[in-house]
Biopython code that builds the backbone (N, CA, C, O; Angstrom):
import numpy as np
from Bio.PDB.StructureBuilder import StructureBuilder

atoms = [
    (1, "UNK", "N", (-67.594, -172.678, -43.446)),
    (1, "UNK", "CA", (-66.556, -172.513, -42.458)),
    (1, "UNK", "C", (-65.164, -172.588, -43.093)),
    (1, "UNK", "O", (-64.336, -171.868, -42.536)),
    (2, "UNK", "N", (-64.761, -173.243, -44.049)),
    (2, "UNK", "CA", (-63.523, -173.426, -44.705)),
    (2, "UNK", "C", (-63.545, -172.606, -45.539)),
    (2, "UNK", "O", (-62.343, -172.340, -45.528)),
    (3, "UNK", "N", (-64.034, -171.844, -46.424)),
    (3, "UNK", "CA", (-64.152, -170.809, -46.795)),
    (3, "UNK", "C", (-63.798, -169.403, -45.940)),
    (3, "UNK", "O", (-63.080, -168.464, -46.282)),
    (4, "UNK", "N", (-64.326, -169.542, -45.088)),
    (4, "UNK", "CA", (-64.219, -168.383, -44.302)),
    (4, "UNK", "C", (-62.873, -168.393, -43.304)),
    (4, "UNK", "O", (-62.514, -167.266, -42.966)),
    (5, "UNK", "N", (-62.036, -169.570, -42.757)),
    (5, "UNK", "CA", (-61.260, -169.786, -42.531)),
    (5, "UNK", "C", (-60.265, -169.426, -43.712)),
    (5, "UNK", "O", (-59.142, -168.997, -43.447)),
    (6, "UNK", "N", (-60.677, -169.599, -44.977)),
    (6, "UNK", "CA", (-59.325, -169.650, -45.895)),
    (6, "UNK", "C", (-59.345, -167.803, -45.948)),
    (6, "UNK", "O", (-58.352, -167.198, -46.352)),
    (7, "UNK", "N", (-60.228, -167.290, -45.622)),
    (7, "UNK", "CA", (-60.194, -165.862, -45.717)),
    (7, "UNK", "C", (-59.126, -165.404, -44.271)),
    (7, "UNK", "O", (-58.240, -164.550, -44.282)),
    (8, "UNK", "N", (-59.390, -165.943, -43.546)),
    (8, "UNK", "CA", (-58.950, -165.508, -42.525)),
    (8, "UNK", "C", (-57.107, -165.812, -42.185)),
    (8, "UNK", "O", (-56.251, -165.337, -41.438)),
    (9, "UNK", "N", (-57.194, -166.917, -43.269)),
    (9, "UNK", "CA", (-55.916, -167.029, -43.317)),
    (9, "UNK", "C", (-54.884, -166.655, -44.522)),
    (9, "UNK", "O", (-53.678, -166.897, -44.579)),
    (10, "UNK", "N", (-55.573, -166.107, -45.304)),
    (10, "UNK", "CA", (-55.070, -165.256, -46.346)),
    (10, "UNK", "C", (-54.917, -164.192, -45.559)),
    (10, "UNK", "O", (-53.703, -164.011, -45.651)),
    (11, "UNK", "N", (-55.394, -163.226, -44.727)),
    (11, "UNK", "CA", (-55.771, -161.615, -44.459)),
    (11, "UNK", "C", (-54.468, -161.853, -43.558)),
    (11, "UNK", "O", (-53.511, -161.082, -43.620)),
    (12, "UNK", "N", (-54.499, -163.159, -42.575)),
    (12, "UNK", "CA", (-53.511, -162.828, -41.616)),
    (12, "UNK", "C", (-51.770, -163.300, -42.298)),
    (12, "UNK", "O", (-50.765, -163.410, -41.595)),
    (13, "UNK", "N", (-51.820, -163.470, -43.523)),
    (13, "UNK", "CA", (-50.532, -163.972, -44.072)),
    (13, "UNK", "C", (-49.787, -165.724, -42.992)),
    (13, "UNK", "O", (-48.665, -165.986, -42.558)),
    (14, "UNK", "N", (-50.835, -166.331, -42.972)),
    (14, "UNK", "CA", (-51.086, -167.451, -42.428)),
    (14, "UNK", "C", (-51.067, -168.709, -43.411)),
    (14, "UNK", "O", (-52.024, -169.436, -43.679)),
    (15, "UNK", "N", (-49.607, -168.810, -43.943)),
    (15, "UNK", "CA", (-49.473, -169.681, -44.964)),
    (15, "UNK", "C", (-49.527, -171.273, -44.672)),
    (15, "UNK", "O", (-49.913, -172.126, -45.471)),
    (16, "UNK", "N", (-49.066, -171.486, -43.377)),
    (16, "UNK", "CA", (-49.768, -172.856, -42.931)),
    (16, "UNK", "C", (-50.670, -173.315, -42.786)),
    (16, "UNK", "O", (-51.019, -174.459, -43.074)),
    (17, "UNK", "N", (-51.395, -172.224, -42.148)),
    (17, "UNK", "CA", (-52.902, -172.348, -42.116)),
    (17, "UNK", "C", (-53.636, -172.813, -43.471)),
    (17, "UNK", "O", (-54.358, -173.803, -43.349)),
    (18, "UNK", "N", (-53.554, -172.287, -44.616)),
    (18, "UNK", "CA", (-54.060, -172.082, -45.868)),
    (18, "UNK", "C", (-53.820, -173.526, -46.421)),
    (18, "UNK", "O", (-54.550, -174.073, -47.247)),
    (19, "UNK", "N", (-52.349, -174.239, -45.679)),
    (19, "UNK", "CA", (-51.792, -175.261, -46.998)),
    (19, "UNK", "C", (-52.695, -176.564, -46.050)),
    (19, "UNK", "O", (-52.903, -177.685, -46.513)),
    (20, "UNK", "N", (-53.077, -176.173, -44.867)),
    (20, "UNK", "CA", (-54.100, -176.992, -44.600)),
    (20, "UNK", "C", (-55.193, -177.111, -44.756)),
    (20, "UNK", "O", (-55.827, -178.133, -44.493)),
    (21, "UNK", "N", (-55.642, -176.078, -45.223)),
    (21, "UNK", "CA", (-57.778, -175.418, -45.753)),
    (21, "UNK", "C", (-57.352, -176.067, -47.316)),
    (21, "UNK", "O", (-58.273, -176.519, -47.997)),
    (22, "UNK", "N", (-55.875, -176.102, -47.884)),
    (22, "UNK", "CA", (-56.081, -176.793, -49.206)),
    (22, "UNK", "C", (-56.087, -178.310, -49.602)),
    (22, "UNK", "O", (-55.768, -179.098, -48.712)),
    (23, "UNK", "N", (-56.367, -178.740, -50.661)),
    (23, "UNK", "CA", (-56.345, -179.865, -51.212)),
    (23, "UNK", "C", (-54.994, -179.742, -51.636)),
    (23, "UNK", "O", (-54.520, -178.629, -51.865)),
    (24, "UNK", "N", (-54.167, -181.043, -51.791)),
    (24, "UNK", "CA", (-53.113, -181.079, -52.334)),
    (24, "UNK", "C", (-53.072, -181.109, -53.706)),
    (24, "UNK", "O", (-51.904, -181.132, -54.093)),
    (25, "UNK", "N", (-53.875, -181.118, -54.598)),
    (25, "UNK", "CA", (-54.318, -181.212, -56.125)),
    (25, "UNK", "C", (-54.950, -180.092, -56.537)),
    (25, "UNK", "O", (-55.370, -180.029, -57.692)),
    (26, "UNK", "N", (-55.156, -178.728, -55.376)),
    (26, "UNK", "CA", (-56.331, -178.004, -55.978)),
    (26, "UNK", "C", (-55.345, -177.121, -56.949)),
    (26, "UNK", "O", (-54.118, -177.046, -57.003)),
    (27, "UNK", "N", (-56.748, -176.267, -57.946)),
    (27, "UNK", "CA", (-56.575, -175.913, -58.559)),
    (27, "UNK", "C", (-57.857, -174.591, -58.453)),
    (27, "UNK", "O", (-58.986, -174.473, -57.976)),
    (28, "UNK", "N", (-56.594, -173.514, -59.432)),
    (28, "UNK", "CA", (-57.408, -172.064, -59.214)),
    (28, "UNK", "C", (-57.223, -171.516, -60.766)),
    (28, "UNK", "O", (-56.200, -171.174, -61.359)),
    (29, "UNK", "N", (-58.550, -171.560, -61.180)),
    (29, "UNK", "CA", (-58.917, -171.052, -62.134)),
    (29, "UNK", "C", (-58.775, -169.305, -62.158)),
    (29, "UNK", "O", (-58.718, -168.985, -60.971)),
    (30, "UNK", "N", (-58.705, -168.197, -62.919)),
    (30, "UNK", "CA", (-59.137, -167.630, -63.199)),
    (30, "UNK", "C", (-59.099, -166.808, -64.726)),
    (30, "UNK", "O", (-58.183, -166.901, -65.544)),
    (31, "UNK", "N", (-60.440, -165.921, -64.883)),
    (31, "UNK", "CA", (-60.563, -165.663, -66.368)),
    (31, "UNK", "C", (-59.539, -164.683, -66.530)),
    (31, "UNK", "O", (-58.756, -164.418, -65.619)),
    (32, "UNK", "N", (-59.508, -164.104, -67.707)),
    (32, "UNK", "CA", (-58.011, -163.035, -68.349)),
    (32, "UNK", "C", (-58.495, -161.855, -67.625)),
    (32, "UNK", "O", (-57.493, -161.174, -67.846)),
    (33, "UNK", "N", (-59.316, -161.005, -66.869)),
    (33, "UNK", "CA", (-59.740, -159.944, -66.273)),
    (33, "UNK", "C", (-59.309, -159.987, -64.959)),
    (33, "UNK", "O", (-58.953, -158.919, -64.460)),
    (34, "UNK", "N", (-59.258, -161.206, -64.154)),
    (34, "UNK", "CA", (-59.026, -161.914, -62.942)),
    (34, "UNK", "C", (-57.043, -162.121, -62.461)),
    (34, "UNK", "O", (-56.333, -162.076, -61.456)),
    (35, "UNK", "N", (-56.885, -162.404, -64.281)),
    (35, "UNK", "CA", (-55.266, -162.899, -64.024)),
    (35, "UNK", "C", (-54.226, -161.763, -64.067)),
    (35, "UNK", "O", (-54.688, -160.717, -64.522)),
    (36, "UNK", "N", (-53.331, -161.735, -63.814)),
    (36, "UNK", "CA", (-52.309, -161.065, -63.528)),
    (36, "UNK", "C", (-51.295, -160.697, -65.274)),
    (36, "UNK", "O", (-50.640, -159.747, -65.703)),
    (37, "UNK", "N", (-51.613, -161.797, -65.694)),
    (37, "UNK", "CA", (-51.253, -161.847, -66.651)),
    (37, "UNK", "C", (-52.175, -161.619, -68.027)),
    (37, "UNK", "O", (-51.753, -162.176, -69.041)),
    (38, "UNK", "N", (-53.490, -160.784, -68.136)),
    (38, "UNK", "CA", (-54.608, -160.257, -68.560)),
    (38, "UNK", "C", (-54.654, -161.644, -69.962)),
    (38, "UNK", "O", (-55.155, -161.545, -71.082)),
    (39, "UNK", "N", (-54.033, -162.677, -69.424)),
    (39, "UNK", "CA", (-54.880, -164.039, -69.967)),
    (39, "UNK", "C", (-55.371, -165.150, -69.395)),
    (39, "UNK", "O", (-54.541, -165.653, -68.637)),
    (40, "UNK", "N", (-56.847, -165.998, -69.480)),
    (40, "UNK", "CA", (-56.722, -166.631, -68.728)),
    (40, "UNK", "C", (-56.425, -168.093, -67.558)),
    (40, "UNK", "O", (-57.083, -169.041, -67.987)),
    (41, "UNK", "N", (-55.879, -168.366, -66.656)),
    (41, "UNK", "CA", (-55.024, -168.999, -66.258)),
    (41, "UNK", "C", (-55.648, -170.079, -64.992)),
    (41, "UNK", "O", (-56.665, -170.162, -64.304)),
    (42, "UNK", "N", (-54.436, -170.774, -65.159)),
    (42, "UNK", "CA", (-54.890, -171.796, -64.036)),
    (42, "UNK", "C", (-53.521, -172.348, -63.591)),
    (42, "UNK", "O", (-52.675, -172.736, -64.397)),
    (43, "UNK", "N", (-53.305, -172.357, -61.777)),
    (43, "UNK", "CA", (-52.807, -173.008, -61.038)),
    (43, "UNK", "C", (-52.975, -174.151, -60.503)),
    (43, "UNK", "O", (-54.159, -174.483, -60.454)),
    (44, "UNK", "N", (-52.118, -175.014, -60.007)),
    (44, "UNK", "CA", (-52.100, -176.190, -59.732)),
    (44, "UNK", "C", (-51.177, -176.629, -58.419)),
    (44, "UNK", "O", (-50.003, -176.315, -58.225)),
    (45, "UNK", "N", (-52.143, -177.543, -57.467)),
    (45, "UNK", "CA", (-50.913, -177.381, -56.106)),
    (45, "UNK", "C", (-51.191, -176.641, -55.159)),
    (45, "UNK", "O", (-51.330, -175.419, -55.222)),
    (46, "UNK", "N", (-51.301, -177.379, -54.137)),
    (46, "UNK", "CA", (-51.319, -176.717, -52.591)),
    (46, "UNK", "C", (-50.582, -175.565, -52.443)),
    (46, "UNK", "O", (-51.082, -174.557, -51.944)),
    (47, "UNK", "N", (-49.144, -175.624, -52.927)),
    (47, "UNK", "CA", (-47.804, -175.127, -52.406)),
    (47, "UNK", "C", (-47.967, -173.934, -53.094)),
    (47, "UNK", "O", (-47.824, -172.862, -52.506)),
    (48, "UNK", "N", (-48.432, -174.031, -55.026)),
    (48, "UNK", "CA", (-48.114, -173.024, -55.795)),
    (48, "UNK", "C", (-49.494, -172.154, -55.702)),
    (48, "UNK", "O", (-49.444, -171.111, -56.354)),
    (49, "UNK", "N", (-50.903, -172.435, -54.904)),
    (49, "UNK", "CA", (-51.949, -171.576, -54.687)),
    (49, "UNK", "C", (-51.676, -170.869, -53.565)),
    (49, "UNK", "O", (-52.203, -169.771, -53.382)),
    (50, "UNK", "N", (-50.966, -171.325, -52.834)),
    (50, "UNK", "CA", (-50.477, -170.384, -51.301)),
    (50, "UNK", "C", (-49.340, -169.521, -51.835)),
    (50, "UNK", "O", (-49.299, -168.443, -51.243)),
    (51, "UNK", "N", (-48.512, -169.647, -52.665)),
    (51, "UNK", "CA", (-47.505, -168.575, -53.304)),
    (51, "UNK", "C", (-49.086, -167.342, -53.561)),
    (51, "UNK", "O", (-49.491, -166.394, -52.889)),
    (52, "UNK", "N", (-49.621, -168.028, -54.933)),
    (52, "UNK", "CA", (-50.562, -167.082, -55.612)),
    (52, "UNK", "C", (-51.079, -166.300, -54.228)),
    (52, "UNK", "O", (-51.164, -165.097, -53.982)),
    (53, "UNK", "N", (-51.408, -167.553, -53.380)),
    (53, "UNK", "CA", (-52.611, -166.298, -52.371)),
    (53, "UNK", "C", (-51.921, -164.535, -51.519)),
    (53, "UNK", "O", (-52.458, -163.476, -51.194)),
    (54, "UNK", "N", (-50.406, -165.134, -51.464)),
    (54, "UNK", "CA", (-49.812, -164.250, -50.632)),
    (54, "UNK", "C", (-49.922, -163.006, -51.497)),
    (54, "UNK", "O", (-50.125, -161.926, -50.941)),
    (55, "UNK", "N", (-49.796, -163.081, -52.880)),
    (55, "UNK", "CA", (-49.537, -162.136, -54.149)),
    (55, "UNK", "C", (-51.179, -160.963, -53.847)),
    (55, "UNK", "O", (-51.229, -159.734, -53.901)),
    (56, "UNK", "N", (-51.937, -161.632, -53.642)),
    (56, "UNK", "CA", (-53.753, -161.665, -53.794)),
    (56, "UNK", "C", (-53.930, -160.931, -51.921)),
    (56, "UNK", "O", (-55.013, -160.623, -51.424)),
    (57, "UNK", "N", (-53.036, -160.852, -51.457)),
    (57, "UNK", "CA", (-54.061, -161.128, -49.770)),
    (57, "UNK", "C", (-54.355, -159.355, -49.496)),
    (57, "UNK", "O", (-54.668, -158.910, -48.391)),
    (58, "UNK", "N", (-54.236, -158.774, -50.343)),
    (58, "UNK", "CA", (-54.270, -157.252, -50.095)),
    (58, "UNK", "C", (-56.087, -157.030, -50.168)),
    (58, "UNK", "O", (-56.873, -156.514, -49.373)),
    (59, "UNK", "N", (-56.305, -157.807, -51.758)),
    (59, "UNK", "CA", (-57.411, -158.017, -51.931)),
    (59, "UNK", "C", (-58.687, -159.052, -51.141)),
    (59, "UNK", "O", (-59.906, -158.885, -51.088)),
    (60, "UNK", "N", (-57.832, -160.126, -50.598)),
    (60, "UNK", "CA", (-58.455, -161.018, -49.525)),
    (60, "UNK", "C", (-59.429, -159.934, -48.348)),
    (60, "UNK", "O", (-60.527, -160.075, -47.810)),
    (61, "UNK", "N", (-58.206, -158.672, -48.307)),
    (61, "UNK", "CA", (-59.229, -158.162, -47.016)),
    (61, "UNK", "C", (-60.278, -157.704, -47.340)),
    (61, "UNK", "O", (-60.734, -157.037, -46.411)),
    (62, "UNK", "N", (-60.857, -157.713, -48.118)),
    (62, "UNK", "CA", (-61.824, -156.924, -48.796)),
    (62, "UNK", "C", (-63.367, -157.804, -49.275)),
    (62, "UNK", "O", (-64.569, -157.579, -49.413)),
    (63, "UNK", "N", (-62.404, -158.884, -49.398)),
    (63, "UNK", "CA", (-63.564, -160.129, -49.871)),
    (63, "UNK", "C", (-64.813, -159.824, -49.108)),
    (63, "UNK", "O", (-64.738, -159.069, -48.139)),
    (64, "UNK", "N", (-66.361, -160.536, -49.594)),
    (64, "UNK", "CA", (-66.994, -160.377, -48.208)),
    (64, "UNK", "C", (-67.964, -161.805, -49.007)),
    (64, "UNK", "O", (-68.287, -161.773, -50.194)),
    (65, "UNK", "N", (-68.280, -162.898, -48.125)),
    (65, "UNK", "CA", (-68.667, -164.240, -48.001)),
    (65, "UNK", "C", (-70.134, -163.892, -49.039)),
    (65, "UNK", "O", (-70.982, -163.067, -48.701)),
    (66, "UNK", "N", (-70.196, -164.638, -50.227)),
    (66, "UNK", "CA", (-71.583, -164.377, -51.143)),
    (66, "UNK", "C", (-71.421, -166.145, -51.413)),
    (66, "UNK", "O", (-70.483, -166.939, -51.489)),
    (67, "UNK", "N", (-73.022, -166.210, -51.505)),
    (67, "UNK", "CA", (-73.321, -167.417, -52.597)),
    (67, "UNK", "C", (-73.741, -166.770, -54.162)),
    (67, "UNK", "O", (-74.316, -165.740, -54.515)),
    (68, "UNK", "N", (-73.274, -167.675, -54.724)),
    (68, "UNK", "CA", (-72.953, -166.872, -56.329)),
    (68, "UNK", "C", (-72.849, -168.832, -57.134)),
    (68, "UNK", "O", (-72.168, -169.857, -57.105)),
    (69, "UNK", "N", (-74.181, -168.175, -57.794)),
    (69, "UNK", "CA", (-75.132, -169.429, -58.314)),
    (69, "UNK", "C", (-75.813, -170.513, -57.684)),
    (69, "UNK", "O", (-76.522, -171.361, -58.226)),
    (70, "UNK", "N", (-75.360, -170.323, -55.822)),
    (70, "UNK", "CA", (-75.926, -171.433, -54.904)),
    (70, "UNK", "C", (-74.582, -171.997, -54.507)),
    (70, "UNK", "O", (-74.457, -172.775, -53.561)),
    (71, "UNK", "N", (-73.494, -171.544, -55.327)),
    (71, "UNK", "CA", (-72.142, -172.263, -54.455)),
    (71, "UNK", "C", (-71.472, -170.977, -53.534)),
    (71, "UNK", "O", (-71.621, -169.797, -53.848)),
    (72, "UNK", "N", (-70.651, -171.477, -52.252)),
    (72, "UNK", "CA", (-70.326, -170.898, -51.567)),
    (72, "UNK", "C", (-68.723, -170.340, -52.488)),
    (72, "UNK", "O", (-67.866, -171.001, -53.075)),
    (73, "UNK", "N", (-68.906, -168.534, -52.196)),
    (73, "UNK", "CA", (-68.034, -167.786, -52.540)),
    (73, "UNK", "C", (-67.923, -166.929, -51.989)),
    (73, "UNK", "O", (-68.380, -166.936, -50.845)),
    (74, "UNK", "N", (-67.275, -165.758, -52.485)),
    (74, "UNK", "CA", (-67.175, -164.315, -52.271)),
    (74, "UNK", "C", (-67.150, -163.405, -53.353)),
    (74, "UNK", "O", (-67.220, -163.670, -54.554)),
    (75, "UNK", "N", (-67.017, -162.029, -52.663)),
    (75, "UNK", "CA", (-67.351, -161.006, -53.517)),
    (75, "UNK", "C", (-66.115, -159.832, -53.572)),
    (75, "UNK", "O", (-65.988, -159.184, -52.533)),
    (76, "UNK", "N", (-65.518, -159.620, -54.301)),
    (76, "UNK", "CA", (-64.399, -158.113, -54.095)),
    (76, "UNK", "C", (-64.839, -157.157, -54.713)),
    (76, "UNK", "O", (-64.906, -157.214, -55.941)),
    (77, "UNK", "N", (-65.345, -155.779, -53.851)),
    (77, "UNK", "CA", (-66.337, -155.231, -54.209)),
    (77, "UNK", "C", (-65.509, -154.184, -54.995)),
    (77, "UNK", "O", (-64.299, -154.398, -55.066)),
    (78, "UNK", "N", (-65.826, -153.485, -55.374)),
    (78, "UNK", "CA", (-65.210, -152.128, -56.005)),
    (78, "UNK", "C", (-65.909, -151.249, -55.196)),
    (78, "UNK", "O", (-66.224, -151.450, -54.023)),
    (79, "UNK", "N", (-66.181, -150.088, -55.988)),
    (79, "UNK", "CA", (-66.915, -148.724, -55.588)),
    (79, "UNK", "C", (-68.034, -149.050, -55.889)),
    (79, "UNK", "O", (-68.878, -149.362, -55.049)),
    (80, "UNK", "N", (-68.180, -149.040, -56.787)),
    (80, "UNK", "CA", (-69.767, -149.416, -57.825)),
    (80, "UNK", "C", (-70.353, -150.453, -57.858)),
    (80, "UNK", "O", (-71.580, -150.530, -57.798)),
    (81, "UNK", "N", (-69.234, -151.857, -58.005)),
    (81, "UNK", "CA", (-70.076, -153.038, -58.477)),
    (81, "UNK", "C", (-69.003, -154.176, -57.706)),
    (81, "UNK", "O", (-68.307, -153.687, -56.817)),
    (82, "UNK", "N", (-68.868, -155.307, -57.921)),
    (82, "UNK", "CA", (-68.308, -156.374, -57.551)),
    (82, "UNK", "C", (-67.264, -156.246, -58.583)),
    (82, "UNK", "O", (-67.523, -156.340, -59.783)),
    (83, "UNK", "N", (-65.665, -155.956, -57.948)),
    (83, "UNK", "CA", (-64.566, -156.107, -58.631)),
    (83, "UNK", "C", (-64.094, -157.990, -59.477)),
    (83, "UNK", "O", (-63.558, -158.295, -60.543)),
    (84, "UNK", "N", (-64.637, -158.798, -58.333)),
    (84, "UNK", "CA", (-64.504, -159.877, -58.751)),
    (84, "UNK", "C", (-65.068, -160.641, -58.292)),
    (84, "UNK", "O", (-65.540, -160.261, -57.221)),
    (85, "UNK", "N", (-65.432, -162.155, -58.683)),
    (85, "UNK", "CA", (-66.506, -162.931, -57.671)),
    (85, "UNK", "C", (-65.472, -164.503, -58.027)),
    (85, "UNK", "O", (-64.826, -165.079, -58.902)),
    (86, "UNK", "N", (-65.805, -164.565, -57.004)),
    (86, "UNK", "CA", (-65.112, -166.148, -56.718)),
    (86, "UNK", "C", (-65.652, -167.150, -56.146)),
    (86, "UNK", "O", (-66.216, -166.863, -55.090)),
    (87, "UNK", "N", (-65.700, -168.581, -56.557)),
    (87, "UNK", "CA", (-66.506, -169.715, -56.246)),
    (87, "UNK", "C", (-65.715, -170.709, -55.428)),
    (87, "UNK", "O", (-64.531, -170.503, -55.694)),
    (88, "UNK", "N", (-65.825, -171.683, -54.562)),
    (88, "UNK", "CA", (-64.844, -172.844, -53.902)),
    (88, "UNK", "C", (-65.705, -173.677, -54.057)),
    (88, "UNK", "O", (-66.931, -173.634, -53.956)),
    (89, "UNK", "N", (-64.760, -174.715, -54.397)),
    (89, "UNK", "CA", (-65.498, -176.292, -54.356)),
    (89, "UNK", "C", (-64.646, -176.885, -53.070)),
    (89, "UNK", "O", (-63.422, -176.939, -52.958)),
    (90, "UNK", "N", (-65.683, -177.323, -52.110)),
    (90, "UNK", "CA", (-64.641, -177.869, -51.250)),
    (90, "UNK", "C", (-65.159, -179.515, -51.337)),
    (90, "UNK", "O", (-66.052, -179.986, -52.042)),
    (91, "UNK", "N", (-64.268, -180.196, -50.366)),
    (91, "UNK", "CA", (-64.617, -181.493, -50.708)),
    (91, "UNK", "C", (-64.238, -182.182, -49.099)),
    (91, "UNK", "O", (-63.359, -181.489, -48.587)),
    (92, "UNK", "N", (-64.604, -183.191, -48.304)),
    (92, "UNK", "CA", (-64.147, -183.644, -47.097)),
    (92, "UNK", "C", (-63.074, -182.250, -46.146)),
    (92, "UNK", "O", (-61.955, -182.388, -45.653)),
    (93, "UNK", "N", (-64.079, -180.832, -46.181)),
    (93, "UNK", "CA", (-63.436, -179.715, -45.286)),
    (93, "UNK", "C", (-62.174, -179.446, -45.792)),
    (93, "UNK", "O", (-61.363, -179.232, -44.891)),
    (94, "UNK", "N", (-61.508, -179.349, -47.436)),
    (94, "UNK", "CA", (-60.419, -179.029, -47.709)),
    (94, "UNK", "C", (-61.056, -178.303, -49.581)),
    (94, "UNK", "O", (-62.014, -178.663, -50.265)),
    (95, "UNK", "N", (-60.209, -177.437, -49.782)),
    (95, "UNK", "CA", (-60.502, -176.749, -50.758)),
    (95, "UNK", "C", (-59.945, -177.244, -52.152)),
    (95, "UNK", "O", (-58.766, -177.011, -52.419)),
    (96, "UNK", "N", (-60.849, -178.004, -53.163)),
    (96, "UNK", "CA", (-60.574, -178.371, -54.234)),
    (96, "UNK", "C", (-60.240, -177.628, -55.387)),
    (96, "UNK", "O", (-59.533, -177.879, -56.363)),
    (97, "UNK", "N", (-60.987, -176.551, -55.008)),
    (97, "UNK", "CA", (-61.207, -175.723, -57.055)),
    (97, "UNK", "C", (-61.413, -174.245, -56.589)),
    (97, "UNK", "O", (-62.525, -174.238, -56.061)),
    (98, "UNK", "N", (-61.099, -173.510, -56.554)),
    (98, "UNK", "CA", (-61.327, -171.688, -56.503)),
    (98, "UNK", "C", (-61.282, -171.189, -58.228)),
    (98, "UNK", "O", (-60.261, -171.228, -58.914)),
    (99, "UNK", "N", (-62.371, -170.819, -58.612)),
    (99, "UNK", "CA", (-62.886, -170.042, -59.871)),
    (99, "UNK", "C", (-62.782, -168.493, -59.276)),
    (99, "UNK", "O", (-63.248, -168.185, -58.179)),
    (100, "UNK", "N", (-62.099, -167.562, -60.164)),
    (100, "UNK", "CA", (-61.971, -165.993, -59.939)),
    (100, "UNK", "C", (-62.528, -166.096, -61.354)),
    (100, "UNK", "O", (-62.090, -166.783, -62.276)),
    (101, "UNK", "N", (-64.016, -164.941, -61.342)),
    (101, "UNK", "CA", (-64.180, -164.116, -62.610)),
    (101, "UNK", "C", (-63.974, -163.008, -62.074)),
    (101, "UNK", "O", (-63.952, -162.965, -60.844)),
    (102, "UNK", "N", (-63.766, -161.793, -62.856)),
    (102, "UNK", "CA", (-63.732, -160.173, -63.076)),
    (102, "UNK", "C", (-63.791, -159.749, -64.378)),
    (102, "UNK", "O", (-62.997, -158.850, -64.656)),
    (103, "UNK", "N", (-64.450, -160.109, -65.183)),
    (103, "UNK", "CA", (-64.756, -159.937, -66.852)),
    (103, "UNK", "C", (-66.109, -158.925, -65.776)),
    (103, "UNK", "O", (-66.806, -159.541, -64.971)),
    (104, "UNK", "N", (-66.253, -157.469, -65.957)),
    (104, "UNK", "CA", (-67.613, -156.686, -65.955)),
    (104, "UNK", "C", (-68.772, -157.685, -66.668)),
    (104, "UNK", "O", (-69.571, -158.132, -65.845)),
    (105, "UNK", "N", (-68.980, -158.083, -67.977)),
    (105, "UNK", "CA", (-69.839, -158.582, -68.316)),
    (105, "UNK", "C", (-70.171, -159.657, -67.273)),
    (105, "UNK", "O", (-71.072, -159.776, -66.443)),
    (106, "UNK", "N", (-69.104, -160.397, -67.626)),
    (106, "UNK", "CA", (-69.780, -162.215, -66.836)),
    (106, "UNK", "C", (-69.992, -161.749, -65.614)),
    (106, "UNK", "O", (-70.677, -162.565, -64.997)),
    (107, "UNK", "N", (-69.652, -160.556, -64.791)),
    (107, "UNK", "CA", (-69.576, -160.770, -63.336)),
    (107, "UNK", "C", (-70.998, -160.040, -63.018)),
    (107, "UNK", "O", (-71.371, -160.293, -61.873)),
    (108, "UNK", "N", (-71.997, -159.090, -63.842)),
    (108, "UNK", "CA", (-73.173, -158.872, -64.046)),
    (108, "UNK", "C", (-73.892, -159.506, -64.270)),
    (108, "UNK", "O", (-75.017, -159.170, -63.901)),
    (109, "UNK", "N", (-73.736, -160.936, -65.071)),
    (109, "UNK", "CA", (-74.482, -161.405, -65.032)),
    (109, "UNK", "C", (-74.485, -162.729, -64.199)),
    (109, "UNK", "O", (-74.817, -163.798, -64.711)),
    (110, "UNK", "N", (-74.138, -162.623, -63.022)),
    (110, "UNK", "CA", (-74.415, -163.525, -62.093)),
    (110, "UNK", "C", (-75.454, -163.763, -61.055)),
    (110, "UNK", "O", (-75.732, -162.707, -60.485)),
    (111, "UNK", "N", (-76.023, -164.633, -60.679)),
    (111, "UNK", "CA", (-76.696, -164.703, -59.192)),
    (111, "UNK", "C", (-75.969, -164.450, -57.851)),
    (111, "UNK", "O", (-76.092, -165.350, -57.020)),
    (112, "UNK", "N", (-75.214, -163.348, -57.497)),
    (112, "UNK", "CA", (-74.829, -162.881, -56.281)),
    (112, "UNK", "C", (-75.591, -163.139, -55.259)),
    (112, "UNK", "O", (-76.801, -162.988, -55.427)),
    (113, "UNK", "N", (-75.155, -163.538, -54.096)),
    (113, "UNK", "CA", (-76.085, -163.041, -52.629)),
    (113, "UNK", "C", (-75.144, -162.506, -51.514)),
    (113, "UNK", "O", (-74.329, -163.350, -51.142)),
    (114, "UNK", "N", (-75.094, -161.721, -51.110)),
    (114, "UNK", "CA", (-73.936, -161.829, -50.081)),
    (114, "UNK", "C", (-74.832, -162.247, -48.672)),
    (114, "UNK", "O", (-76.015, -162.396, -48.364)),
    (115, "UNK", "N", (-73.436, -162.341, -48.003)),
    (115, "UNK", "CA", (-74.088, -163.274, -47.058)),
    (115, "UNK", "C", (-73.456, -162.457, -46.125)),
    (115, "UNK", "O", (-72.319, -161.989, -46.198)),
    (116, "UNK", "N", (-74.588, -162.272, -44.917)),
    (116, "UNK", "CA", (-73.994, -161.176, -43.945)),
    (116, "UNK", "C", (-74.436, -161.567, -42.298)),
    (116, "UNK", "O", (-74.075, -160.840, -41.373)),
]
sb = StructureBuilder()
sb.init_structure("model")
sb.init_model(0)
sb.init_chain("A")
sb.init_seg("    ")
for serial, (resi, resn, name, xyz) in enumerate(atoms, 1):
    if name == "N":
        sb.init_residue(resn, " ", resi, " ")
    sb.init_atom(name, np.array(xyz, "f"), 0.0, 1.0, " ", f" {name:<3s}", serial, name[0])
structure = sb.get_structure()
């Protein structure tokens, strides 16, 4: 549900919403394929992951709810394959940790499920 809420409040540019689905400590991983800056990076902060998300919410609409290794995530699909896959750790209904891969390799070799 917090997952899917944080989708819903990314898509609607619902930045209050979001700084409440977050942890005040979380942190968002992602690999150099994933980052903006084609190295890879990590954010820190309620305040500075809701900047990142607004940057990202084009792609938010697109997400679609997968378990990916047994943890609750999503999927940004491409044409062909999964553009990127992303993991949440949540903790007491607030979002601790968001992992973005999009490396083609690593993202093939994952346990995807989408969830529909």
């Amino acid at each position: 549900a917090v997952v899917t809420a944080f989708f819903s409040a990314s898509r609607a540019g619902d930045f209050a919403a979001l700084l409440r689905l977050l942890d005040p400590d979380v942190t968002v991983r992602a690999d150099a394929a994933a980052a903006p800056t084609g190295r890879p990076m990590a954010v820190h902060g309620a305040d500075t992951v809701v900047r990142y998300a607004a940057a990202y919410a084009t792609i938010a609409g697109d997400a679609q709810p997968a378990l990916v290794g047994g943890m609750v995530g999503a999927v940004v699909p491409s044409a062909t394959r999964p553009f990127a896959v992303m993991t949440f750790t949540v903790v007491d209904d607030r979002i601790t940790g968001i992992e973005i891969q999009a490396d083609p390799g690593h993202v093939r070799e994952l346990d995807v499920a989408l969830l529909t």
